[in-house]
C-alpha positions as CSV (number, residue, x, y, z in Angstrom):
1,X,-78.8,-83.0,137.2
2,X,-79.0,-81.2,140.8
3,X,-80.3,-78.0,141.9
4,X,-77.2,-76.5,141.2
5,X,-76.0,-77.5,138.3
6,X,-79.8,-76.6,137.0
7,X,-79.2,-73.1,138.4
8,X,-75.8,-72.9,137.1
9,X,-77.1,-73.5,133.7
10,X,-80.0,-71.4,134.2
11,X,-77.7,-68.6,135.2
12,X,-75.1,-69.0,132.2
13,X,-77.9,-69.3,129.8
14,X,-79.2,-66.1,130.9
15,X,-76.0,-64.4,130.6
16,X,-75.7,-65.5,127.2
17,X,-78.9,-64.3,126.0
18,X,-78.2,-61.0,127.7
19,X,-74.9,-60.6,126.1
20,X,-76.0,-61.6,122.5
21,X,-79.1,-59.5,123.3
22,X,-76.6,-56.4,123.5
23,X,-74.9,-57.0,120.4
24,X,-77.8,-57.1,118.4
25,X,-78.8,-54.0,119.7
26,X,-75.5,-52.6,119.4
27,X,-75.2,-53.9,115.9
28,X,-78.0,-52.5,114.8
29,X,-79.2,-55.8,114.1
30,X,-82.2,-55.5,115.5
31,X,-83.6,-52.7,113.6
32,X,-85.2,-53.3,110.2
33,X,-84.4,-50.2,109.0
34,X,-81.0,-50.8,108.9
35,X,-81.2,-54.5,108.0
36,X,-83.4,-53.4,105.2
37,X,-80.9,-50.9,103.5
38,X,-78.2,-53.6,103.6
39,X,-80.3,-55.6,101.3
40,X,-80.9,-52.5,99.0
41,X,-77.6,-52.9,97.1
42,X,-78.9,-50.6,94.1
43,X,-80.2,-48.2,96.3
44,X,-79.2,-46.7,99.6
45,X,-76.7,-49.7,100.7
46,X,-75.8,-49.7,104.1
47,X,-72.9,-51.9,104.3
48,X,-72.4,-52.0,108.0
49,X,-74.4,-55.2,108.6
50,X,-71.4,-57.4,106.8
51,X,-68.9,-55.7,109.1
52,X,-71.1,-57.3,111.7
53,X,-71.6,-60.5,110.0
54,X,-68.0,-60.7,109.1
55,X,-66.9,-60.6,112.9
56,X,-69.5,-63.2,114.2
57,X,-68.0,-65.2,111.8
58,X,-64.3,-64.6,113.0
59,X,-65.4,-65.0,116.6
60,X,-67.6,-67.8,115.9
61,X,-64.3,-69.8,113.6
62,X,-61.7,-69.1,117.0
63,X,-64.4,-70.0,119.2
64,X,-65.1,-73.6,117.7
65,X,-61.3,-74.0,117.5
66,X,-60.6,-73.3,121.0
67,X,-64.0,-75.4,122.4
68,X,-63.8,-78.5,120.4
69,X,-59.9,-78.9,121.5
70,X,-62.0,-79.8,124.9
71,X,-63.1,-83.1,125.4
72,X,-66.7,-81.8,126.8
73,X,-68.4,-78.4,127.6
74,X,-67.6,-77.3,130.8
75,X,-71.7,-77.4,131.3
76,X,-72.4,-80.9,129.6
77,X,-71.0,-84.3,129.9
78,X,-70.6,-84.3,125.8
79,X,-71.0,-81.9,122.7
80,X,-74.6,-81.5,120.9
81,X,-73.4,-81.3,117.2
82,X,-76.0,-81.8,114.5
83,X,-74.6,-85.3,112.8
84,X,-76.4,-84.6,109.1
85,X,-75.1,-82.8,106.6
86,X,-77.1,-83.6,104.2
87,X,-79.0,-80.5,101.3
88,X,-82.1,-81.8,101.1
89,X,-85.8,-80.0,100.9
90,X,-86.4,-78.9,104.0
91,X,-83.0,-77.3,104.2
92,X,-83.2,-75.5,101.0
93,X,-86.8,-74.2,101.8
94,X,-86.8,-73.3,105.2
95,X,-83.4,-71.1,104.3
96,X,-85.4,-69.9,101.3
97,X,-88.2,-68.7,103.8
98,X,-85.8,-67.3,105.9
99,X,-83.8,-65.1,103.3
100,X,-87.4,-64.1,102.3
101,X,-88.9,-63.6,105.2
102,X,-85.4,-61.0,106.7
103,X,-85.4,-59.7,103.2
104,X,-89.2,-58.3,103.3
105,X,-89.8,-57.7,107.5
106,X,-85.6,-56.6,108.0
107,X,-86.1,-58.7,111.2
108,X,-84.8,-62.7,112.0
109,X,-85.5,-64.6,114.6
110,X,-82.7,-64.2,116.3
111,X,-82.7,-60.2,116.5
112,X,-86.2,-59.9,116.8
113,X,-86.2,-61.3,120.0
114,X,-84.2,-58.8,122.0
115,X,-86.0,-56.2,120.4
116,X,-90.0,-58.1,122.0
117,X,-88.5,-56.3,125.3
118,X,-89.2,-52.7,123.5
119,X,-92.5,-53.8,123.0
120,X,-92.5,-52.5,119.5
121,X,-95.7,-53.7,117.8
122,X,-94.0,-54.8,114.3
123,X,-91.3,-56.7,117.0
124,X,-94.7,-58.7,118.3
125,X,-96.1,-58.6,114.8
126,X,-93.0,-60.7,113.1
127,X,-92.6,-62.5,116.2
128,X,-96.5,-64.0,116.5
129,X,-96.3,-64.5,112.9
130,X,-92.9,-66.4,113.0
131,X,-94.7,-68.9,116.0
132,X,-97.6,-69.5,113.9
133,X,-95.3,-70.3,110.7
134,X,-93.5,-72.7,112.9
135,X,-96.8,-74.5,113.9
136,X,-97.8,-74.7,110.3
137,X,-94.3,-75.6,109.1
138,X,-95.1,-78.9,111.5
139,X,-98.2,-79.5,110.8
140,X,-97.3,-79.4,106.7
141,X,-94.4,-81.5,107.6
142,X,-96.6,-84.3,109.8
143,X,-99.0,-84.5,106.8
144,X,-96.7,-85.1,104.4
145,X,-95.4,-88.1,106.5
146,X,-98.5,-89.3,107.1
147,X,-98.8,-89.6,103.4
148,X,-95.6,-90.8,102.4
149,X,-96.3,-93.8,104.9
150,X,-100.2,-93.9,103.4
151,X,-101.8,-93.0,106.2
152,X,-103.1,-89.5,105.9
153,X,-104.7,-88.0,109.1
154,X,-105.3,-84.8,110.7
């Protein structure tokens, strides 16, 4: 990779980030508030949030259609596609702690972060405690190995 292709990618990356940075905060996506009272269907339902949700996932259906009629990115020499498919365990419960974990805060990863430039303590709270849940989540995940393979260490 040269220096310029590093800084192209560097560049478009950052764009990227700053655009889906905007639409979360646009959305409303990024406040819990709002996140929050589209979970409270018997209550004060906001239903807003599926609006949202529903045009991510029209943008998101074109845009696979028109990249993946491309032999490459235009950044990459080849697609990175997850190849399993497969439901198993770690699937079900890390998307079990995830609907939990949006359901009590109103923040997931993905909107929180735009929202760590406000400097809003529960924004720093979530995000600290979503780093340390990803360390344990590894560390849980090592141990079990270990075990499975009968050779428990710490």
């Amino acid at each position: 990779m040269t220096m310029s292709s590093s800084l192209t990618n560097i560049v478009t990356a950052a764009l990227i980030g700053l655009l889906f940075g905007l639409g979360i905060a646009i959305s409303g996506m990024g406040n819990p508030a709002k996140v929050l009272a589209f979970f409270d269907v018997a209550g004060a339902w906001d239903p807003s949030l599926a609006f949202v949700m529903g045009g991510a996932l029209i943008v998101t259906a074109v845009g696979y259609r028109l990249v993946f009629k491309r032999n490459a990115p235009v950044l990459a020499s080849r697609f990175n596609v997850p190849a399993g498919t497969a439901i198993d365990t770690p699937l079900v419960a890390g998307s079990a702690v995830f609907g939990i974990g949006w359901g009590l805060t109103g923040f997931c990863p993905g909107g929180v972060i735009p929202m760590l430039g406000l400097g809003r303590l529960e924004s720093l709270a979530f995000f600290a405690a979503f780093v340390v849940g990803i360390a344990l989540a590894r560390k849980v995940r090592t141990m079990l190995a270990n075990a499975r393979r009968g050779s428990v260490t710490s």
